[in-house]
C-alpha positions as CSV (number, residue, x, y, z in Angstrom):
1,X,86.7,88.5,92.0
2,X,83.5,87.4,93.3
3,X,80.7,89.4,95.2
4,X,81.6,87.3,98.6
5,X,85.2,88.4,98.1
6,X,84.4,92.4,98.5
7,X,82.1,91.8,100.9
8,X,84.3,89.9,103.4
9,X,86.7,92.9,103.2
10,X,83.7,95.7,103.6
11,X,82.8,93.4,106.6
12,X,85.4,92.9,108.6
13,X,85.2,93.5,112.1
14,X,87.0,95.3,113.2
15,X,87.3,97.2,109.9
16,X,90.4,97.3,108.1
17,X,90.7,99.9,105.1
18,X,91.1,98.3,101.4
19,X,91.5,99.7,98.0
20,X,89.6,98.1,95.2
21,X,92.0,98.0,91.9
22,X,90.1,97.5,88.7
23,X,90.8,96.3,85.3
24,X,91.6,99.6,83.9
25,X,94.0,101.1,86.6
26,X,91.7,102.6,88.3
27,X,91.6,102.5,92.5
28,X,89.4,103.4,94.9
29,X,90.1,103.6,98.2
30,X,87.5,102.2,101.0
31,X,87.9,104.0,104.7
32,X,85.1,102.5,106.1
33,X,82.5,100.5,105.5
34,X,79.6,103.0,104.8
35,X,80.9,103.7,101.5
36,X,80.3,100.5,99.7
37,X,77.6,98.8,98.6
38,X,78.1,95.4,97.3
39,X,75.8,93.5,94.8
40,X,75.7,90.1,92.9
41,X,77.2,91.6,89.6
42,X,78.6,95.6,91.0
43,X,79.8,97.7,93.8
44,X,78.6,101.4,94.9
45,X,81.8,102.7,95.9
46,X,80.9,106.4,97.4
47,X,83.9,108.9,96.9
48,X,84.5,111.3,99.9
49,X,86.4,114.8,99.7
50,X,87.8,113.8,102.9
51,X,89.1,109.7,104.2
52,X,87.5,110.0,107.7
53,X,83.8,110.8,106.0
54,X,81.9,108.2,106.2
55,X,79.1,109.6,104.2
56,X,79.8,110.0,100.2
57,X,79.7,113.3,98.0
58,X,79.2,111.0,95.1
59,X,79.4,107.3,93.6
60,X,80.7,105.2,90.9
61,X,79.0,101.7,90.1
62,X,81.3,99.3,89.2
63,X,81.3,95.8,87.4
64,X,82.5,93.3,89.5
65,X,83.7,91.9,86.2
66,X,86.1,94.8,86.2
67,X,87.3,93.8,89.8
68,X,90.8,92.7,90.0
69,X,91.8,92.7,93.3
70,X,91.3,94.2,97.2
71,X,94.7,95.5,98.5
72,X,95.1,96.3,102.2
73,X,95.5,99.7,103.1
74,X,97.1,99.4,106.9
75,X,100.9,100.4,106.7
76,X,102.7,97.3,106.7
77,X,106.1,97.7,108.7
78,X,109.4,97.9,107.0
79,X,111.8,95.2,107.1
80,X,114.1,95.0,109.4
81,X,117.7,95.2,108.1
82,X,120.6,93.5,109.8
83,X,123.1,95.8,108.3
84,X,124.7,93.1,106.4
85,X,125.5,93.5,102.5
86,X,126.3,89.7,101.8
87,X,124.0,86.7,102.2
């Protein structure tokens, strides 16, 4: 995952919340924009008590070598279901 990559999800207007899944499991969840930082080679990812902060209690850096992917965090709707059973 490349620098560019993060930061066209951190910049996206109008903001749409991601998760950032790394190499070791681990995911962070970004709520809005003011709690990243992105550089050429990491990321500040702030962590908030709260989802609708927008200002951090505390950070993590992170490799972007360690980056695996951006998920989106808006609910996706369900699929609809035509009530049949059979193909």
């Amino acid at each position: 995952m490349t620098f560019q990559d993060v930061q066209l999800a951190a910049r996206r207007q109008p903001f749409e919340p991601f998760r950032v899944v790394l190499t070791t499991g681990d995911r962070y969840d970004i709520h809005h924009p003011d709690v990243i930082m992105v550089g050429r080679r990491s990321l500040i990812i702030g962590i908030t008590k709260d989802e609708k902060q927008t200002v951090y209690d505390q950070t993590i850096k992170v490799d972007l070598f360690h980056v695996v992917g951006i998920e989106d965090l808006r609910k996706k709707p369900k699929a609809k279901s035509n009530g049949s059973s059979k193909p």
